[in-house]
C-alpha positions as CSV (number, residue, x, y, z in Angstrom):
1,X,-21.9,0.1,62.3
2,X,-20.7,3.1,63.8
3,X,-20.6,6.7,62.0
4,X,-17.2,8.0,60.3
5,X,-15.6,11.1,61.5
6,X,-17.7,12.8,58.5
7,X,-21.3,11.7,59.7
8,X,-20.4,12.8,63.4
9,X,-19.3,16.6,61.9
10,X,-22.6,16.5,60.0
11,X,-24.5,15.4,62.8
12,X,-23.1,18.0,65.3
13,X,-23.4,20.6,62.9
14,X,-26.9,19.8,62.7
15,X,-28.0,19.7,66.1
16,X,-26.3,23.2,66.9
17,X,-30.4,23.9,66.7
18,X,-31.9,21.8,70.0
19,X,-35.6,22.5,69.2
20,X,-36.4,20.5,72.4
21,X,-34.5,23.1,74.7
22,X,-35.2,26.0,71.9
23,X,-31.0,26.9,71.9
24,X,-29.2,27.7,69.4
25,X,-25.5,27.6,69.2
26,X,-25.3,29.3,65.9
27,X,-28.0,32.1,66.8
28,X,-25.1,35.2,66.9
29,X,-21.8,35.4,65.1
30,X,-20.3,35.5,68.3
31,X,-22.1,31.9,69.5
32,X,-20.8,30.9,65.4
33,X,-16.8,31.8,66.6
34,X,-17.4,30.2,69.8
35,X,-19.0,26.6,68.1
36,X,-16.3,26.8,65.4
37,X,-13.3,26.9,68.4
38,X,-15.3,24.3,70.6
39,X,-15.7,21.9,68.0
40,X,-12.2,22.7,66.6
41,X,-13.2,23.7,63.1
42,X,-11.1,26.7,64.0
43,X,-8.0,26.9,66.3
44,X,-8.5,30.8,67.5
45,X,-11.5,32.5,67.5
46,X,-12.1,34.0,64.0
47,X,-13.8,37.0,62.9
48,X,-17.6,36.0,62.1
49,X,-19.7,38.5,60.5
50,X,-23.5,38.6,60.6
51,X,-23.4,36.9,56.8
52,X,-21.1,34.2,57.7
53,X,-23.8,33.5,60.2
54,X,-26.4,33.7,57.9
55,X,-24.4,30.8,55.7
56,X,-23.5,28.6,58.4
57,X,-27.9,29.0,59.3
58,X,-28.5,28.5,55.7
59,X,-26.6,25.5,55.4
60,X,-27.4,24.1,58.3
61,X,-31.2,24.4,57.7
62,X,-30.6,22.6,54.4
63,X,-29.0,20.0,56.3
64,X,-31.4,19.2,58.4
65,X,-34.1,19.2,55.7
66,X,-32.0,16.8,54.4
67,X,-32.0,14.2,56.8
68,X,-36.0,15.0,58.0
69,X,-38.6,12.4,57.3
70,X,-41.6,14.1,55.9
71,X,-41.7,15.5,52.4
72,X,-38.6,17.9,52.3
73,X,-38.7,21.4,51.3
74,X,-37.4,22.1,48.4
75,X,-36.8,25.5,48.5
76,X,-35.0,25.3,52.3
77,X,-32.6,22.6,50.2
78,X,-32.0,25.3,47.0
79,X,-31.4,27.8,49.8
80,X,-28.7,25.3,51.1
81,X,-27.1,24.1,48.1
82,X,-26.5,27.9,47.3
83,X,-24.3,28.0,50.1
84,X,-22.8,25.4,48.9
85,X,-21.9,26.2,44.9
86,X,-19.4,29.3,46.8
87,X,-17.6,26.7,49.3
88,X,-14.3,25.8,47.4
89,X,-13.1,22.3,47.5
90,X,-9.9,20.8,46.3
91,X,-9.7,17.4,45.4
92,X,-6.8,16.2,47.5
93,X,-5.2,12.6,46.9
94,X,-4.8,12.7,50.7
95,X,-6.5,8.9,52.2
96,X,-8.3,11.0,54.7
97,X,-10.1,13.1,52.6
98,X,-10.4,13.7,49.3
99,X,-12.2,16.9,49.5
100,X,-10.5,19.9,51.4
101,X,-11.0,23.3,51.9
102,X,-8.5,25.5,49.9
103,X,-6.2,26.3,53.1
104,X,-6.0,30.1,51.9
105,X,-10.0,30.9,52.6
106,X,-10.6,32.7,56.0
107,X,-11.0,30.8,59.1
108,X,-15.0,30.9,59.0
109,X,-15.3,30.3,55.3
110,X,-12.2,27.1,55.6
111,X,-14.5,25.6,58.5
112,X,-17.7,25.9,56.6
113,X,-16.0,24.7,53.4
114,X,-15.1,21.4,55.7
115,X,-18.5,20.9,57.0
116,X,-19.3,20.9,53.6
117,X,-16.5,18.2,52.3
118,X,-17.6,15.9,55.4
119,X,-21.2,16.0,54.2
120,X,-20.1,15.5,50.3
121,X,-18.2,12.2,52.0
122,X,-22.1,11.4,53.6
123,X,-23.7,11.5,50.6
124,X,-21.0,9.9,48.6
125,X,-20.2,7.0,50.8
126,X,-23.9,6.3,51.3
127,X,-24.2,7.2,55.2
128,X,-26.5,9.8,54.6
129,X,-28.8,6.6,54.6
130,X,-28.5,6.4,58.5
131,X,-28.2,10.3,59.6
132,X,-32.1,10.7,60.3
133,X,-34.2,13.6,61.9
134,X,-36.4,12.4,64.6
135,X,-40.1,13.6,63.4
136,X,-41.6,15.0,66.8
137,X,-42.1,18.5,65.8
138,X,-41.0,18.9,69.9
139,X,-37.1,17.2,69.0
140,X,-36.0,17.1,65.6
141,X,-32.6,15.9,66.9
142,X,-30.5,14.3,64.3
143,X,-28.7,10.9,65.3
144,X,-27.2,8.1,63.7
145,X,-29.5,4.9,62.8
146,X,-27.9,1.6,64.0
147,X,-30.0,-0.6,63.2
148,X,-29.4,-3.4,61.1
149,X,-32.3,-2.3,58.6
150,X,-32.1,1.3,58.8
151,X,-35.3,1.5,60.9
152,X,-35.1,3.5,63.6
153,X,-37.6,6.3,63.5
154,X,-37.2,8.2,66.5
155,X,-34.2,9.7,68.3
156,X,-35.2,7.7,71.8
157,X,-38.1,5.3,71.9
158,X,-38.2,6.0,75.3
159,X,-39.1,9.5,75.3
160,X,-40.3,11.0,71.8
161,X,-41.5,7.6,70.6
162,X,-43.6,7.2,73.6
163,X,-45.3,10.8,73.6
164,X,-46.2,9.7,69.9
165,X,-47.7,6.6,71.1
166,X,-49.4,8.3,73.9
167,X,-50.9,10.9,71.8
168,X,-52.2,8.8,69.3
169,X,-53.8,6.9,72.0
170,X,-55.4,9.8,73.1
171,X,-56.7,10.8,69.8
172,X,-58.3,7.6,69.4
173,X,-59.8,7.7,72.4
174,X,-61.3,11.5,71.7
175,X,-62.2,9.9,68.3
């Protein structure tokens, strides 16, 4: 099963923070502006002020709890879900998307208010069940669980399941 359009916005949005590399593409309202034209949330590069940034952080941190492993946060999902209650949504009969952003907010607030509908359409559809947080404290990239079972754990075996594995191993062996 491969993601909808929705679970790929929510995962990009959510890996504009690469703890791994230790960039952020949200980390200035000018880096915002430039994300929202890249990722075509926007079509010119809008205004962003330092507490549309702040929002698109907020948000974006909530996500991310969201989607972690360990025992969430509540307080970094309240944070979140504040943002949230002053996005405004239409319901739309449209096939594509029943929730829109009303087409009269501002650029920034219209492509936060559609980050927004495409996580509502996660949640809703149930694919929030496969948009996972690797756990290395190192990554924390989210990605998309394809596994028959919902299993996966890590973002790559290969590299962050491995330096688990290899530093458990040394643990027991100091142990």
């Amino acid at each position: 099963m491969d993601p909808s359009p929705h679970a790929e916005w929510v995962i990009s949005f959510a890996n504009t923070l690469d703890v791994e590399d230790g960039t952020d593409a949200l980390s200035e309202p000018s880096h915002v502006a430039r994300w929202l034209v890249t990722t075509g949330l926007t079509t010119r590069t809008p205004r962003v002020t330092g507490a549309d940034r702040d929002r698109y952080l907020r948000l974006r941190s909530g996500v991310r709890e969201l989607f972690g492993t360990e025992e969430q946060r509540s307080h970094v999902l309240a944070d979140a879900d504040s943002v949230l209650r002053d996005v405004p949504l239409l319901v739309s009969l449209t096939p594509d998307s029943v929730l829109q952003p009303d087409p009269e907010l501002p650029a920034t607030s219209r492509a936060l208010a559609t980050i927004a509908s495409a996580l509502a359409s996660v949640l809703i559809t149930g694919e929030v069940a496969r948009v996972k947080r690797c756990p290395a404290e190192d990554c924390g990239w989210v990605f998309w669980d394809s596994t028959k079972n919902r299993s996966r754990r890590w973002c790559s075996m290969q590299v962050c399941g491995n330096r688990d594995k290899a530093r458990s191993f040394a643990a027991r062996k100091r142990g």
